[in-house]
N, C-alpha and C positions, 0 to 999 in steps of 0.2 A: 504494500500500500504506500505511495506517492503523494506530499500531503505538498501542496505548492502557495504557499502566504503571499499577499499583496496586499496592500493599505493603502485607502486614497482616503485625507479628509475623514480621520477616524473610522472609517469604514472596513475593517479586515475582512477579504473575500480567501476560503481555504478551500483548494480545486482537489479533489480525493482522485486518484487516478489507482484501476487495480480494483480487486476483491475486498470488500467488505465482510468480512468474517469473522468468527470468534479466534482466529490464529492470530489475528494482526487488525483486532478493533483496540485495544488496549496502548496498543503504539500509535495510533491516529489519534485516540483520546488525549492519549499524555501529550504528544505533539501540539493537538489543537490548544491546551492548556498551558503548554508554553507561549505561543505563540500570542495567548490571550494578554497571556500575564505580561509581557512584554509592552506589548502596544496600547496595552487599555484603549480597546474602541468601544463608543459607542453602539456601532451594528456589526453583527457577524452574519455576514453570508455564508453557505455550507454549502458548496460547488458540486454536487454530484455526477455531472457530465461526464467523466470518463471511471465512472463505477463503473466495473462487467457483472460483477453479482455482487448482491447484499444479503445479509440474514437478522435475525432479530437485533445481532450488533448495533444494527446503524440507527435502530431506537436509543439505546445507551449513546450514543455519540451524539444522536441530535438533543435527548433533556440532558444531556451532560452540559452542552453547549448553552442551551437555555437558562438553566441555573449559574451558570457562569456569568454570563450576561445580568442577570437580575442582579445577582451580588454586586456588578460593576454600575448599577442603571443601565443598563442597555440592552437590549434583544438580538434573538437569533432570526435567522430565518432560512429556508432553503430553498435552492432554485437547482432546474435542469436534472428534476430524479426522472432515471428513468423508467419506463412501466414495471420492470421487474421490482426498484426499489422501493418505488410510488406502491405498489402492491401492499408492499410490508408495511408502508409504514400507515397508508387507511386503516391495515387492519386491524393498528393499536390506535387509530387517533390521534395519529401524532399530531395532524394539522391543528386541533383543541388548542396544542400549549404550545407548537411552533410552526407558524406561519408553516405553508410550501407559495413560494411566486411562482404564477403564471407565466410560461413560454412569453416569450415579445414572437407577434406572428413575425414571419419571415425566415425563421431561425430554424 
């Protein structure tokens, strides 16, 4: 798992690239948590565009993120899951406690 940080204007965007699994959710966790910790943004975006599989992990990784956030004032949210991941995470409700954005059409 491939975790790729960028910050614009308090904004940290983390692009997961790779398997979302229970072998290697624990090293994106802790990663995302550095990274947080680092930068104190305001928003965290959680880039799922180049996940090939996810499993219940990627629920742990996104209210990880969320709580994160709330401790700093600031929220999460996730953009570009794809239907396998989107799958997973309807079926906890993830969207309840952390946003997913909509596609921008053209994309």
């Amino acid at each position: 798992m491939e975790v790729i940080s960028t910050c614009k204007e308090r904004t940290s965007t983390l692009q997961f690239r790779g398997e979302l699994d229970h072998h290697n959710a624990k090293e994106a966790i802790r990663r995302m948590e550095q990274i947080v910790a680092a930068a104190l943004p305001k928003q965290l975006i959680l880039d799922f565009a180049g996940v090939t599989f996810m499993d219940s992990s990627g629920i742990a990784l996104a209210v990880r993120a969320q709580r994160q956030m709330n401790a700093l004032g600031g929220n999460a949210a996730l953009c570009n899951v794809p239907s396998q991941a989107k799958k997973v995470f309807d079926a906890a409700g993830i969207n309840r406690m952390v946003p997913i954005l909509e596609e921008e059409k053209g994309k």
